[in-house]
N, C-alpha and C positions, 0 to 999 in steps of 0.2 A: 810599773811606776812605783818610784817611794814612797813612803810612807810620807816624809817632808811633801813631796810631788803632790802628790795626795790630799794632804792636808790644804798645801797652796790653792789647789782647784779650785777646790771645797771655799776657801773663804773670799777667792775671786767669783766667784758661779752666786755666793751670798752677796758680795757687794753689787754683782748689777742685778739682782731682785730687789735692791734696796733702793738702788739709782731707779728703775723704770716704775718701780711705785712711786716714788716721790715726782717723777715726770709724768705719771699718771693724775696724780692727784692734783699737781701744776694746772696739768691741762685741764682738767674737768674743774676744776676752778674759775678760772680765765676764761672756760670758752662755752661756761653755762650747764655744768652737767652736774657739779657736786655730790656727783653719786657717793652712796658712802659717808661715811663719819671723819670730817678734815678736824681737826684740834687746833686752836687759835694761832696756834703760833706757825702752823703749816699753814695756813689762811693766809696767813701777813707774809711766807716765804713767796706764797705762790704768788700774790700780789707784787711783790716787788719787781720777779722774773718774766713775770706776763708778757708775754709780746702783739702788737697785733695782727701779726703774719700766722698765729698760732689760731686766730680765728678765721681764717679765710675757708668760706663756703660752709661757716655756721648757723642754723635756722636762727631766724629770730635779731640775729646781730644787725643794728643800724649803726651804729657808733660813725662819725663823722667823717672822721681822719685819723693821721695817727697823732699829730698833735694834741687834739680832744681826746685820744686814748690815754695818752699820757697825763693829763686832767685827770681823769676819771683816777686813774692808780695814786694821782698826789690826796686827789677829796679823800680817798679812804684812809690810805699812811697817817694825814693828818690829822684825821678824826680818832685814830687810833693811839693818837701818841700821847704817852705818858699811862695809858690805863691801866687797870689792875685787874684781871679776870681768873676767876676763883675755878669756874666748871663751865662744859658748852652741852648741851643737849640738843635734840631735833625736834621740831613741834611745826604742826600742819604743812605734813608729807616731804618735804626737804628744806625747810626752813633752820639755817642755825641757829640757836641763841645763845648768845656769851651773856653770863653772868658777873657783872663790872661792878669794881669798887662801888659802892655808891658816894663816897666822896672823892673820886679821881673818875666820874664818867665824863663825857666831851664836855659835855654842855657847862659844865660848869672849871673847862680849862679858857681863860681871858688872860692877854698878852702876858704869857707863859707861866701863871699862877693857876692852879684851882681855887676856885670862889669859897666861903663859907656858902653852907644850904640855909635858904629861910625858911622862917618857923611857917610851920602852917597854921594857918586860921581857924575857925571854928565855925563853921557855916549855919545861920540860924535856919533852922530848918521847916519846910511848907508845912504848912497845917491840912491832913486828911481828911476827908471826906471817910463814913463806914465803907467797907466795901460793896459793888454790885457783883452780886452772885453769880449776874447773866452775864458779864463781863471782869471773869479774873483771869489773870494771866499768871505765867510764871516765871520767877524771877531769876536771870540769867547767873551761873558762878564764875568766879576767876578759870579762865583757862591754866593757869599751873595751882600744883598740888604735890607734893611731897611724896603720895600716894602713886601718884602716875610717873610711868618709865616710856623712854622711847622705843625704838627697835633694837636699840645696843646698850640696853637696860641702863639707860642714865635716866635717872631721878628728873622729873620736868618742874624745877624748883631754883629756887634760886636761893639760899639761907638768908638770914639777915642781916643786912649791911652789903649788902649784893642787890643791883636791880637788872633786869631781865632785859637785855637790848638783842633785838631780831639784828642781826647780821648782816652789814652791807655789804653786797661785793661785786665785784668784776660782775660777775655773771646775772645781774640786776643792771647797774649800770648800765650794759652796751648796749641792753635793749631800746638804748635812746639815742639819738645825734649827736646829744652832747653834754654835759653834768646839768646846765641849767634846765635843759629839758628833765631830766630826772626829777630835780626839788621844783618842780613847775607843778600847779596843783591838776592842769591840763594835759601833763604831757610834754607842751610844747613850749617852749620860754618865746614871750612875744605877741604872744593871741591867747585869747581863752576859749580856741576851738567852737565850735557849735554845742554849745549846751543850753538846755531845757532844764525850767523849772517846774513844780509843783510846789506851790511853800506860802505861807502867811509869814507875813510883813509887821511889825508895828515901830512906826516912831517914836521912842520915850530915852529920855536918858536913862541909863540904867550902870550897876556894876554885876552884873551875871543874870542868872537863871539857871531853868533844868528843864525834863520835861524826860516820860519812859518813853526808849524806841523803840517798837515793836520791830524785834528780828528776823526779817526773812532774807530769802537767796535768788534771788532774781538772777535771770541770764542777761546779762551784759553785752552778748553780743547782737549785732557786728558792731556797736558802738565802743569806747573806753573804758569805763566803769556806768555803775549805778549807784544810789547811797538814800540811806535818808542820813540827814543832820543838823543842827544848831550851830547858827551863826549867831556872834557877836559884836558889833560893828560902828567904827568910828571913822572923822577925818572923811574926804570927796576927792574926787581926781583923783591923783596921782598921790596923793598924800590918805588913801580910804587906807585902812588897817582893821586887821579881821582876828580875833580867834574862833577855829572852828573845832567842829569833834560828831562824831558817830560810827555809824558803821558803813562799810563800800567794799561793793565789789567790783575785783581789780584787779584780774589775774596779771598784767604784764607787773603789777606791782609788787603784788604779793605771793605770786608764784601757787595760787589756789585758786577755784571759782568758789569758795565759801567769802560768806559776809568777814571784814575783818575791822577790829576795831582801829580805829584810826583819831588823829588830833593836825590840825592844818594853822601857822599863821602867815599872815604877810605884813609887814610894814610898809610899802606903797604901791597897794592895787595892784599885788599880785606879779611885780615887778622882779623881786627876790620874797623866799620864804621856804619852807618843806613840809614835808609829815614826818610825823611821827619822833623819830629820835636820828632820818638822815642826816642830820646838819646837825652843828651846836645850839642849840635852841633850849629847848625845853628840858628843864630837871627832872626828873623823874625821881620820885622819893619812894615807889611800893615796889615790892617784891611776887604780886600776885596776879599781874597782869601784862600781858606785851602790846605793848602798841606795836599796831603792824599784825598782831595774831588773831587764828582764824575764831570767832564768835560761834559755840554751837550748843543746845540743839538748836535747830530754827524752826518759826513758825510750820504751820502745815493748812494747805484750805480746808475749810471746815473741822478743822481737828486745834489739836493746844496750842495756845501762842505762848510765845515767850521774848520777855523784856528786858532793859535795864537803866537804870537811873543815871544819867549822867546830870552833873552841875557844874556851872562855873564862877568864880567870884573874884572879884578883882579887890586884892588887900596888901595892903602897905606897896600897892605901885605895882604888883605881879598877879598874873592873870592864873590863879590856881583853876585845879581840875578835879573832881571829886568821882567817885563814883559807888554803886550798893555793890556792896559787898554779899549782903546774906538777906533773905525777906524781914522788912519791918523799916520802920522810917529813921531810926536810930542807928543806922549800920552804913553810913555816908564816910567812905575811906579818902582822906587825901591820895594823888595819885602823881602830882608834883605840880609845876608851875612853870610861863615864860616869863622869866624876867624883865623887868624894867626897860635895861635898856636896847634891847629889842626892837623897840618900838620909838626911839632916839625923839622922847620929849614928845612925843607926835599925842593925839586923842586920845590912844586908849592908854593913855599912864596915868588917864584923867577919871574915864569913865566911857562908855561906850555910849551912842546915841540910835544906835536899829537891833532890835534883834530880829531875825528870821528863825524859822523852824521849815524844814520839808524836804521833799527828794529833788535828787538833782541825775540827771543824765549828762555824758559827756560823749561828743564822737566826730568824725571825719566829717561824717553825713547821714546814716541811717543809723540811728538807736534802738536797743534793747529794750528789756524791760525794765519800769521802774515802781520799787515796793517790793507787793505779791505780786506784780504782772496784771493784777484785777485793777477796774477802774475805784476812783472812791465810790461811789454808789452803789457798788458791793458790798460795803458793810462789816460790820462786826462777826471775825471768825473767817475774811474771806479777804478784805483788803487791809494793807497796812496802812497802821498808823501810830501817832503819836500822841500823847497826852497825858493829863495834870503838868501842864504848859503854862511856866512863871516866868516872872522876871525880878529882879532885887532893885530896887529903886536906889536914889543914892543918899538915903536916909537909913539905907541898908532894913526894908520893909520887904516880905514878899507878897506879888503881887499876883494874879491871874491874869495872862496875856488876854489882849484884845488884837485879832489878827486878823487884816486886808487877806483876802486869797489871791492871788497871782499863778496864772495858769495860762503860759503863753502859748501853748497849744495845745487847745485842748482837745484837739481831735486824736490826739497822742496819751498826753498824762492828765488828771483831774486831783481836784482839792475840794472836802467837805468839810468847812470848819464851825463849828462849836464853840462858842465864846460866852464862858461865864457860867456855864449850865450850871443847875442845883445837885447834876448826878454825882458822883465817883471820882470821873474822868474830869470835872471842871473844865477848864478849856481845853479842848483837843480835837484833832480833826483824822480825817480817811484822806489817804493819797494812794497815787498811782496810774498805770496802765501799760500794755502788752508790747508797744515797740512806740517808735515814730521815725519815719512818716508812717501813719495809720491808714 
C-alpha cells in the first residue's frame, strides 16, 4: 500500500469513529441513556435527528405516538431558541446543566423579544425567636460552588450573569405520553391522580410567607413522588392559581431518588403550568442554586436534621422567590420570580387568599412514604417537619400562621400542628408516615 493509500485509510477509518460517536451520543440521547459528557450544542444536534423508531423496546419509554414525539422535540428546540450558554457541567449522577445567558434565558423570551429582568424586592424579614438548644438544625448550602468539579472536572458553577438551568431533554420527556403530562404537576394532564395530604390550611388574604423545611429522603415508591411544600393560593374552580416550592422526591423526574428542590405554578387549576424552569415561566435571577437539583445532606432518625428557608412575596405584580443562603436571618437571596402575566389578570396578580404548608404524596394507587416515613407523633429528631410558619399580610406585616390540620387519611400520613407557640419554632407542626394504604 502507499503511502497516499495509507494515509486515505487512515483518515477514512477516523471519519467513521467520528460518525459512530456522534450516532452514539444521538442515540443515548433520544433514547434515555446520556452516558457520558454531551456539550450543548451536540444536545440540540441530537434533538433535532431523534427519531422514534430509535426508541423502540426502551425501558422506561411511554411516549404516545410519533406525533406527540414530535411535540416533545418542538417543546425543547423552542425553549432553547435564541439562548446563550457559557459552560455545561453534571450534577446529581447524570444530570446536565447549562449555564444560560441570564438575560437571554427562556423565560424571559415573549413574542420574539427577551423581557427586561425586574428589580427584586427587599423582603421584610421575620422576627426570631433565641434559639432552642433541644431543637437546632442545620442550615442547608447552595448545591453549586466554584469549588466543586463533576467527573470531567468541570467546575459545578455557573459565573455571573449566567444562571444554572437542569437540562431538558428527549430522555426526560418520553418518560411520559405526552409533553402536557410532562409540565403536569401529577404526571398526568387531566386528573390529579390519587394524592394524599398531610398539610395545615389557613384562610387569610395574604402576599407570601416562608417557613424551614426540614430535609429528608423518603422512598417514593411504588407511588409518584413524595414532598413537603408551600402552597400560595388564589381564585376557585377553574380559575384557582397556585405558586408553589419545596422539596420532592421524584425519580421519573429528576432522574435521582434524592430530595430535589423544586417551584410549581398553575394559572387554572392545574390545567396548564410546570416546575421548575421546563416551560417559560419563571426568571431565575441566582447563579447558586438549580431548580430541579438534588438537596443534600439530609436528615437522619435520631441523628442531625437539616433545613432551609424558603420565602415568597408578591411585589409590583410578580410572585418572587427567596431563599438562605448562609446561617443567620439576614442572608435571604433572591432566587427570581413568575411574572405577571402568567397568571393573565386572574388572583394572584392581586394577592393570594390560602396558604397551605405540608406533605403531599402522589400515585396510581399505593403510596410511599411521606416526610421521614415516621408518623407525626414521632417527634422532634425522628419525624419531619416544618416551621417558624408565616405569612405576609397585604399591609406587607409578617404574621405567624394559624393552621386547620388536614389529614385525609390518617391511617396512612398524620399532621401535629403548633400554632403560635412561645418556643423557637412559633408555628410549626410534625408530618408524615410509612406508606398508604397502611
Amino acid at each position: 500500500m502507499t503511502q497516499k493509500a495509507r494515509w486515505m485509510s487512515g483518515l477514512a477509518a477516523t471519519a467513521l469513529v467520528l460518525i459512530s460517536l456522534l450516532l452514539f451520543q444521538r442515540d443515548a440521547q433520544s433514547a434515555g441513556g446520556e452516558t457520558g459528557f454531551v456539550p450543548f450544542d451536540t444536545f440540540l444536534t441530537s434533538v433535532r435527528s431523534a427519531t422514534l423508531e430509535s426508541l423502540a423496546g426502551r425501558e422506561g419509554v411511554r411516549v404516545h405516538n410519533a406525533a406527540e414525539f414530535e411535540r416533545m422535540k418542538a417543546h425543547i428546540l423552542s425553549l432553547y431558541e435564541g439562548v446563550e450558554v457559557d459552560k455545561t457541567f453534571i450534577l446529581d449522577e447524570s444530570n446536565h446543566v447549562d449555564c444560560i445567558n441570564v438575560n437571554k434565558q427562556p423565560s424571559l423570551r415573549r413574542n420574539g423579544k427577551f423581557l427586561p429582568i425586574a428589580k427584586a424586592p427587599a423582603p421584610k424579614l421575620a422576627k426570631e425567636k433565641a434559639e432552642d438548644p433541644d431543637r437546632q438544625d442545620k442550615n442547608l448550602n447552595p448545591m453549586l460552588s466554584a469549588e466543586r468539579k463533576d467527573s470531567f472536572g468541570n467546575a459545578q458553577y455557573c459565573r455571573q450573569g449566567f444562571i444554572p438551568m437542569r437540562r431538558v431533554t428527549l430522555e426526560k420527556l418520553v418518560r411520559y405520553e405526552t409533553v402536557a403530562d410532562f409540565l403536569h404537576k401529577y404526571g398526568k394532564a387531566g386528573t390529579q391522580g390519587l394524592h394524599r395530604w398531610a398539610k395545615g390550611d389557613q384562610k387569610v388574604d395574604n402576599i407570601g410567607g416562608e417557613s424551614y423545611l426540614n430535609l429528608w429522603k423518603p422512598v417514593s415508591s411504588p407511588g409518584e413522588f413524595s414532598l413537603s411544600q408551600q402552597w400560595y393560593m388564589g381564585g376557585s374552580g377553574g380559575k384557582r392559581q397556585t405558586v408553589e416550592g419545596g422539596w420532592q422526591v421524584y425519580p421519573r423526574m429528576y432522574n435521582t431518588s434524592l430530595p430535589a428542590l423544586f417551584i410549581f405554578f398553575t394559572s387554572d387549576n392545574y390545567s396548564t403550568g410546570c416546575y421548575n424552569l421546563d416551560c417559560r415561566a419563571f426568571v431565575q435571577v441566582n447563579n447558586d442554586w438549580v431548580l430541579g437539583g438534588a438537596l443534600s445532606p439530609v436528615s437522619t432518625d435520631g441523628g442531625p436534621q437539616y433545613s432551609f428557608r424558603m420565602t415568597w412575596l408578591l411585589a409590583a405584580h410578580d410572585w418572587w422567590l427567596f431563599l438562605q443562603k448562609e446561617q443567620g436571618p439576614d442572608n435571604l437571596n433572591p432566587i427570581g420570580y413568575y411574572p405577571e402575566y402568567l397568571f393573565q389578570g386572574g388572583q394572584m396578580t392581586k394577592y393570594a387568599q390560602y396558604i397551605k404548608f405540608g406533605g403531599e404524596t402522589a400515585a396510581s394507587q399505593s403510596a410511599g412514604q411521606m416526610g421521614s416515613g415516621a408518623f407525626a407523633s414521632a417527634g422532634s429528631d425522628h419525624a419531619a417537619y416544618q416551621r417558624n410558619i408565616i405569612y405576609t399580610d397585604k399591609k406587607y406585616v409578617n404574621l405567624p400562621a394559624k393552621l386547620s390540620g388536614s389529614q385525609d387519611t390518617k391511617s396512612c400520613y398524620t399532621i401535629d400542628i403548633h400554632n403560635k407557640t412561645s418556643n423557637w419554632w412559633a408555628t410549626y407542626f410534625f408530618f408524615g408516615g410509612p406508606r398508604c394504604p397502611n
